[in-house]
N, C-alpha and C positions, 0 to 999 in steps of 0.2 A: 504493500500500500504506500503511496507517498501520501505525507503526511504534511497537515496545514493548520499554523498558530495565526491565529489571529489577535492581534493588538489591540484590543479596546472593543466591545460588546455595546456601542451606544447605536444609534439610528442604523447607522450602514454595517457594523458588522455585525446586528444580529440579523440584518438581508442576508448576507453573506452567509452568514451560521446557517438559516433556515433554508436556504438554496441549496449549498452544499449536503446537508441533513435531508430535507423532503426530497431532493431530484437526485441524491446520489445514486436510487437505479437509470433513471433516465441518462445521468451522463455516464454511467456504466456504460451502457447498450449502447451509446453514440459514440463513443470514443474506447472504448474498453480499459478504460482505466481504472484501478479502483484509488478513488482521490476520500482521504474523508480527515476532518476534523481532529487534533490528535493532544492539543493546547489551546488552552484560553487564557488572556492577560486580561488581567481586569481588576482594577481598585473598587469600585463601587458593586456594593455589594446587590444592591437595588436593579442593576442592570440583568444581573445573572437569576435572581430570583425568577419563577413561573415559566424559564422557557426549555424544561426538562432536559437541563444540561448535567451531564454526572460531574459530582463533587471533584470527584479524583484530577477530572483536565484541567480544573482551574488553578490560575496562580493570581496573584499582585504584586509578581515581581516579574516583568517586562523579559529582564534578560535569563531568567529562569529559565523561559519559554524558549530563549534566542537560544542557549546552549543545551536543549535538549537535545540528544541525538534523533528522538524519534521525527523533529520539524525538520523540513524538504524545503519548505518555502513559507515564508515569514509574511504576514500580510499587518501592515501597521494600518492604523484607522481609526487614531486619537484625534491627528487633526493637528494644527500646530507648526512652530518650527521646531524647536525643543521639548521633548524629549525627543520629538517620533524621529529626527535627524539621527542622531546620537541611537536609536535603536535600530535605523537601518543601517548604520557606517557598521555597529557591530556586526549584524547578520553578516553581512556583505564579509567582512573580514574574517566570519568563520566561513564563506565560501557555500554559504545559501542565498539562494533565491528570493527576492522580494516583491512584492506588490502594495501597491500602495493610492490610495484616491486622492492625496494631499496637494493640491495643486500650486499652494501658497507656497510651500515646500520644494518645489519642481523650482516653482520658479526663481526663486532667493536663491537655495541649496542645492541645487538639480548637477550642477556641473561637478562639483565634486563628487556626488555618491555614485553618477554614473563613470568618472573616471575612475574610482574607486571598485566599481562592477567588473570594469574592461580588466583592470588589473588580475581582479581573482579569477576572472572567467566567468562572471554572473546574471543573470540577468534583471532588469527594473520593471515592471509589469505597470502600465499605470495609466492608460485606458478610461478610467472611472475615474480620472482628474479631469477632464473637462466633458459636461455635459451628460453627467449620468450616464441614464441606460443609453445614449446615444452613440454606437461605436463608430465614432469618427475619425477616434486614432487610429484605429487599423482598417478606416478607408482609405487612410493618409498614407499609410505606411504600404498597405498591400493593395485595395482595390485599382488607387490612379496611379500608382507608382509610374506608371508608362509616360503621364502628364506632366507638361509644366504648368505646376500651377500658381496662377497668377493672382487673384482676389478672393477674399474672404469677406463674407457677412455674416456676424453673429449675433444671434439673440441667447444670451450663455448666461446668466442669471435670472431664473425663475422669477425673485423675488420683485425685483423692480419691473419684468413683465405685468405681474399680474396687478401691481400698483400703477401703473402706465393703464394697462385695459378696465380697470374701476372707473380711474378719472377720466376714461374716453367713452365708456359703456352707461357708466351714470352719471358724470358731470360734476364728479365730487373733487375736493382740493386733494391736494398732497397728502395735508397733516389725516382730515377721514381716512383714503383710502391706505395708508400705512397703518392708522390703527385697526381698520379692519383686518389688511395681513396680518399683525400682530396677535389677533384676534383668532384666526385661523390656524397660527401655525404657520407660517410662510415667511415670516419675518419676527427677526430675534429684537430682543429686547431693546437693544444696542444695535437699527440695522446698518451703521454707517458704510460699515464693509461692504452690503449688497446697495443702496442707493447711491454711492457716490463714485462708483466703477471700477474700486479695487477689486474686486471678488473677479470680472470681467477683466480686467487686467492680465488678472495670473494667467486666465484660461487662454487668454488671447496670446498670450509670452510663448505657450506652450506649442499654441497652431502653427504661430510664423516661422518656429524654427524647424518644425517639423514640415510644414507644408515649402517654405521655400530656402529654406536650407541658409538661412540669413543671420547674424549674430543678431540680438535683442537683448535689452534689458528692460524692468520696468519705467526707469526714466525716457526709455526711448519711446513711451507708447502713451501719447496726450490721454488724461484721463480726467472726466468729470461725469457728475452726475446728475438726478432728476428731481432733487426735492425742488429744486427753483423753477421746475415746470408750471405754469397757469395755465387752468382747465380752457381761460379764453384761448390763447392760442394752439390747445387741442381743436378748438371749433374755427378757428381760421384755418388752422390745417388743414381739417376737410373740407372746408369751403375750396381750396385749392385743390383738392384732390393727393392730399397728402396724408398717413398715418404719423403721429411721433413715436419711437420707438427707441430703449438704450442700444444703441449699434455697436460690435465690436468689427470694426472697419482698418482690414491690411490688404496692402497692395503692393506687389514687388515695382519697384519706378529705378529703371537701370538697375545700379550693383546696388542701390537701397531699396526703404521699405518703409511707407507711409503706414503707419499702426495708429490705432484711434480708438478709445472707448469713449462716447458720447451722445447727448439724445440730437438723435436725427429722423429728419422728415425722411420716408419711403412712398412711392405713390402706391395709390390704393391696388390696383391691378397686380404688385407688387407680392409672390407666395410669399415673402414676408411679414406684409401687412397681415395676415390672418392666421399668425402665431398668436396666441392669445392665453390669458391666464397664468398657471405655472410653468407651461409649457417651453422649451428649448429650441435654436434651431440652427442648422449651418449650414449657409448657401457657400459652393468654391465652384471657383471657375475653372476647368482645365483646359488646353488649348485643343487637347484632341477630344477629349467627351464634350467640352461646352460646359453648362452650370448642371450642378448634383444639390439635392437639397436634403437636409438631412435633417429630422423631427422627431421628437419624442419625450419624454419625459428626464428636463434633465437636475432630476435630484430628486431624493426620497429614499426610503430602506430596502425596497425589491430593486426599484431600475438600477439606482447605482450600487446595490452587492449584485445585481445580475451581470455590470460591468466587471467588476471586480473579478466573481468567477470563472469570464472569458480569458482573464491573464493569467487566472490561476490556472487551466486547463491548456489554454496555448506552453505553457512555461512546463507542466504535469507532461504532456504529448512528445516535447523534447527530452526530456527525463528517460520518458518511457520509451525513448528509442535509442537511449547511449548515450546520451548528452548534447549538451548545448551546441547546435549545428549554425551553421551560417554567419557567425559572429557577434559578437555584440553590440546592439544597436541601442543607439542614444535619441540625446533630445533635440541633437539637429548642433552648428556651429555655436560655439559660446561667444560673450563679449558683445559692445557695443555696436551695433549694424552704420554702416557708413549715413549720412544725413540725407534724407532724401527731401526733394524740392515737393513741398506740398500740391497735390491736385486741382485744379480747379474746377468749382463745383458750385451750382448752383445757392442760393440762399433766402433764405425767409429774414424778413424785417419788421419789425413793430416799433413804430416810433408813437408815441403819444404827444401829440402838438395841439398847440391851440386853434379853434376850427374858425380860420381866417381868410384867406384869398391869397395864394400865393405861395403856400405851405409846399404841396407837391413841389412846386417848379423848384423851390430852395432847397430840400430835401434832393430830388433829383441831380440839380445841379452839381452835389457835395458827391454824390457819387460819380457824377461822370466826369471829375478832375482824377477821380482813381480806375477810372476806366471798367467803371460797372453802370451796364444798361438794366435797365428794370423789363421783366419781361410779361409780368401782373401786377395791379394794383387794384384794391379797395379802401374807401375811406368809410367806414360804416359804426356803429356801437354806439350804448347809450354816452353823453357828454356826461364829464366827471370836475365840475369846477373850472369847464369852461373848457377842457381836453378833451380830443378824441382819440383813437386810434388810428394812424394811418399804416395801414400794413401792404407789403408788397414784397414779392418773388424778383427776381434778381436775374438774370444770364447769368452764367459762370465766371467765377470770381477767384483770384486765392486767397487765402483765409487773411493773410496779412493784411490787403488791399480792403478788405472789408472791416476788419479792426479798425484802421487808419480813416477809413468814412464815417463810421459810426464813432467814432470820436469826434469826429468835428462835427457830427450831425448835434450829437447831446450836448454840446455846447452853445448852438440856436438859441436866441433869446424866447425863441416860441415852443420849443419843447420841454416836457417836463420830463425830468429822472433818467435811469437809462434806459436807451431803447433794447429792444429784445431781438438775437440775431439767434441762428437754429439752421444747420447743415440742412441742406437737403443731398441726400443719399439717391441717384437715380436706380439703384441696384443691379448693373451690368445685365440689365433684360438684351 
């Protein structure tokens, strides 16, 4: 039997426990492996209670588990950088196998533990780091291998999806529909991580090195997020026929790579626009297949321990044929990706000005010294102390060029506050 420790029994590894436990005939019969559960690490004792796990596999000492002789393959699933770092460099050093969903981990840490891999001869299994049950990494890796692949769109955080689709399905603020997530279980206490685009970050760190073979760091990948969204310009948005959406937006540009996590406008027509809820999803472009879209559930305790057990089975299949064939494969080149000259791309505008005679033409003007034509326009919404709203779509702009207008736009003696600016994403249809 090879034999499987799991690291931490919380959301996802007791998916993992219950998959590996209820389907172990089924992935008998598929693969003829006998894979089964052999250690459990686990401090809190509350996690292990009711899910008829025998006394004897459990420990609460991490590396207890890590030098059993009976563990084959180590699957950490605490979550973290430390400890779970420092309990996979051990595995790895005694020349086991790992698995892991840690994608905050991957991304800060990644380089070393997979140099660390290569050395012993090991392998990182890790799949179930972006996007749950979504197996995207071993589309990357094996289905387009044939492809270059050039664009990525991601919708890679549940949580601020499904706060994005409240505020656009019932027309509620920010602060409501977070507390509703909150409410549900979809967003923690503290969700800074999931609305302000680190969460989406990591995942994103993980595709572009994987998918175009590009150095990245987190600094390298503009990152903001959606508490600042107003439900009004949800509703100009589709007045233009646009959805808002948190985008994880890369694109290889020469030897670099434009990375983005940010809320951007998709048009409606758009398979993206009709991701919706918890739900996950990754549109990439290859040059020989064209766009692949990839949906599903990404997070929770079956999708992502159903990911998890994909690596543990792929990593089990080489085992059970003599060992580790083909070599060992990482997370793509390390280190800072050379600067890439940002895109040009449409943009949504919200200026609130006073409702005078003359406003457009001056507004206008201010953009067309930086060499952006306006390609829609509405002046419409109730007056607020004597302001309106004047909002308007853009031609394609780069991001600097539209900074630079909207700065001297909010300077106008006729507008109030700052105006509101918002990518529009055409999604390589």
């Amino acid at each position: 039997m090879i034999g499987i420790g799991i690291i931490g029994l919380g959301t996802v590894g007791t998916g993992t426990y219950r998959i590996l436990t209820e389907h172990a005939g089924l992935i008998r019969e598929r693969t003829g492996l006998d894979i089964g559960v052999v250690r459990i690490a686990e401090v809190n004792a509350r996690n292990i209670k009711g899910k008829g796990i025998a006394r004897g596999i459990v420990t609460a000492d991490a590396m207890d588990l890590i030098r059993d002789s009976r563990v084959d393959i180590v699957v950490e699933l605490i979550g973290g950088i430390h400890p779970a770092c420092d309990f996979l460099a051990a595995a790895l050093d005694l020349k086991k196998h790992v698995v892991t969903a840690n994608k905050a981990l991957l991304a800060r840490e990644g380089d070393a533990l997979f140099r660390l891999a290569a050395k012993r001869g090991c392998e990182i299994g890790f799949e179930a780091s972006v996007c749950g049950g979504i197996p995207v990494i071993r589309a990357i890796r094996d289905g387009l291998v044939g492809n270059d692949l050039t664009y990525i769109l991601g919708i890679l955080n549940g949580t601020s999806n499904y706060i994005l689709s409240q505020m656009t399905d019932e027309g509620v603020s920010f602060a409501e529909a977070l507390k509703d997530a909150q409410h549900k279980g979809y967003a923690e206490k503290d969700p800074t991580f999931d609305v302000e685009g680190t969460d989406a970050a990591h995942k994103l760190s993980i595709l572009v090195r994987l998918a175009f073979a590009r150095p990245i760091t987190m600094d390298g990948i503009t990152t903001s997020g959606i508490s600042k969204i107003d439900p009004v310009d949800i509703g100009f948005a589709r007045d233009f026929g646009y959805k808002i959406k948190l985008l994880a937006i890369a694109k290889k540009l020469g030897a670099g790579v434009e990375a983005r996590v940010e809320p951007a406008m998709l048009p409606l027509n758009h398979p993206m626009s009709s991701v919706n809820g918890v739900y996950n999803a990754v549109y990439i472009v290859g040059d020989m297949v064209g766009p692949n879209l990839f949906y599903g559930k990404g997070a929770g305790s079956e999708p992502t321990g159903s990911a998890v057990v994909s690596d543990i089975v792929d990593i089990a299949k080489k085992l059970g044929a003599g060992g580790m064939p083909r070599g060992v494969r990482t997370l793509g080149p390390a280190g800072r990706s050379k600067e890439a000259k940002g895109s040009s791309v449409p943009y949504y505008l919200r200026v609130m000005a006073q409702d005078r005679p003359g406003v457009l033409s001056k507004v206008s003007g201010v953009l067309a010294e930086y060499g952006i034509s306006i390609s829609a326009v509405t002046q419409q919404g109730r007056k607020v102390s004597g302001y309106v709203p004047v909002v308007m779509v853009t031609h394609e702009a780069t991001e600097k060029a539209l900074k630079k207008a909207k700065g001297e736009i909010d300077r106008l003696s006729f507008v109030k506050g700052e105006s509101v600016h918002i990518r529009i994403e055409e999604g390589n249809l």
